[in-house]
Steps between C-alpha positions, in 0.01 A plus 500: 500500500639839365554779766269715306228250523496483908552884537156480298332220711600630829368875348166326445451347814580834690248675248262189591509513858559870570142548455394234728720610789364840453132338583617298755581878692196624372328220641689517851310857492179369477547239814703788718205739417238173674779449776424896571087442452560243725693668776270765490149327542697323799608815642140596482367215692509508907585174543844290376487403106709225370483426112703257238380432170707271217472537160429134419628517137837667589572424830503914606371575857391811660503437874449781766545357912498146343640319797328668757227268699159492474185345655283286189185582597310206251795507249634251673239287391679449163752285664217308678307428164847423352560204761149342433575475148838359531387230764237396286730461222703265712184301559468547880152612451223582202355827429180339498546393842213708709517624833190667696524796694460513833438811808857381585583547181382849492633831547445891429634708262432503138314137299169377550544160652505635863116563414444088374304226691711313715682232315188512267703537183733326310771658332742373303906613538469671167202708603620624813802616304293696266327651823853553678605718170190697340321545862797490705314302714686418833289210630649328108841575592543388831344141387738529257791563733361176697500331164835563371733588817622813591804386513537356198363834302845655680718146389340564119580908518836383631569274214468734242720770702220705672544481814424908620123360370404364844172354631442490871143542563159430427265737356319745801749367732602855655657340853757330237530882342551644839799323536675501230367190276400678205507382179796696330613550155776796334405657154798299343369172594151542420625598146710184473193289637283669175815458288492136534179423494451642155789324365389166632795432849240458769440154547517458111353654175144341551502609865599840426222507229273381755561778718528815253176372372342568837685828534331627200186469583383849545461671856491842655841586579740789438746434211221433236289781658593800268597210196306424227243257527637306208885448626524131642690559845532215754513588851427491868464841710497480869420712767468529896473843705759721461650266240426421076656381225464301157730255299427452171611407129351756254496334140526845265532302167818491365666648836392259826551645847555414899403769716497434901384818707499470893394782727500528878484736790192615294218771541258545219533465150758173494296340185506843317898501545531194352240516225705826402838303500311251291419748273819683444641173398268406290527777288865401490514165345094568305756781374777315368298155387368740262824697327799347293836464608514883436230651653249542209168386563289225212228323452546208780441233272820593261758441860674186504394295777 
């Protein structure tokens, strides 16, 4: 190969990628200006905000107080749902297997079985899982912790390198709360939890299908709250006094998302805060899944992808 031939290849692959690494700032813009959207509807809030959010095409994160702890409220839940699924895969019960709830069974809080006959109705393990997500109901969840082990939802989050997601308590158990066994999660791990549950880790891909399913069934919470109804987003919000968050994957075609937002130490307006977080990012990836490389915006259905 001549000398004049690689002075020309190497002065077309600078030409080539120039432009790219000029997008790739441009693009770093666009993410510092939601790090700043972020920091400022946190600094708005009264109560302590922690955020992180992955790009689940690239790999990019925005994280704000990631490893900071914070109570569940009913996120925790997810973990819960995730252990049913993965025993039953292992055969050591069926989702068809029914239980009936009883006025032991029962507690406060949000759901409706606390308001059933007394061991009048039989459930099966599938259908109190449905309950536990779309109702939250906490009468569900604790039969579920009974079914599955509470220590073996912590041996399972363990397993797959989670172990800041922590259960400790039953639902409406605030003598466990008052001294310190709360269930406990940080930003970072919630977003790993969501990470690998929609690519397929927990348990394995039919498990994780399982679950994500049940996440998307619609409920009120705060991340889809200011969304459009037509954006698929799989997720679990919790929420106990003075404390709210939601965990999510948001499915913007072409650009995927985790988002975990966790609030404590809160006075009023905790969902707002984090259906304004949800928002601003969003915006951010609805925004790029719908430009080229460059920045130009076109017809959707002309992207690659």
């Amino acid at each position: 190969m001549t000398i004049r031939i690689v002075i020309t290849l190497i002065l077309t692959a600078v030409t080539i990628s120039a432009p790219l690494t000029a997008q790739e700032a441009n693009q770093e813009m666009l993410r510092a200006k939601l790090r700043r959207e972020i920091q400022k509807i946190s600094d708005d809030h009264d109560g302590v905000v922690g955020v992180a959010i992955k790009d689940l095409i690239t790999g990019e994160e925005i994280l704000f107080n990631e490893r900071l702890t914070f109570p569940t409220g009913s996120s925790i839940k997810i973990p819960v749902l995730a252990e049913l699924y993965r025993q039953a895969a292992e055969g050591k019960f069926k989702l068809t297997d029914k239980r009936a709830p009883s006025n032991r069974d029962k507690v406060g809080g949000s759901g409706i079985l606390m308001h059933f006959s007394d061991s009048e109705s039989n459930l099966s393990l599938s259908d109190l899982g449905v309950l536990m997500i779309v109702l939250s109901d906490n009468t569900a969840t604790n039969m579920l912790i009974d079914q599955v082990g509470m220590g073996n939802v912590n041996r399972m989050l363990d397993a797959h390198g989670l172990s800041e997601i922590r259960l400790r308590r039953k639902m409406i158990d605030q003598a466990a709360s008052a001294r310190g066994d709360e269930n406990t999660a940080t930003p970072e791990a919630a977003l790993k939890l969501m990470e690998k549950l929609h690519r397929g880790e927990i348990g394995n891909s039919e498990v994780s299908a399982q679950v994500m399913q049940s996440l998307k069934l619609r409920k009120s919470s705060p991340i889809p709250a200011l969304l459009p109804q037509t954006v698929e987003i799989a997720n679990k919000p919790g929420g106990i006094e003075g404390v709210s968050c939601d965990w999510a994957v948001v499915y913007v075609p072409r650009r995927p998302y985790a988002i975990a937002v966790m609030s404590n130490y809160n006075g009023d307006g905790a969902n707002d805060t984090i259906a304004r977080i949800s928002k601003a990012a969003y915006e951010y990836f609805s925004r790029l899944a719908r430009s080229t490389p460059y920045g130009a915006r076109v017809p959707v259905n002309l992207l690659p992808g």
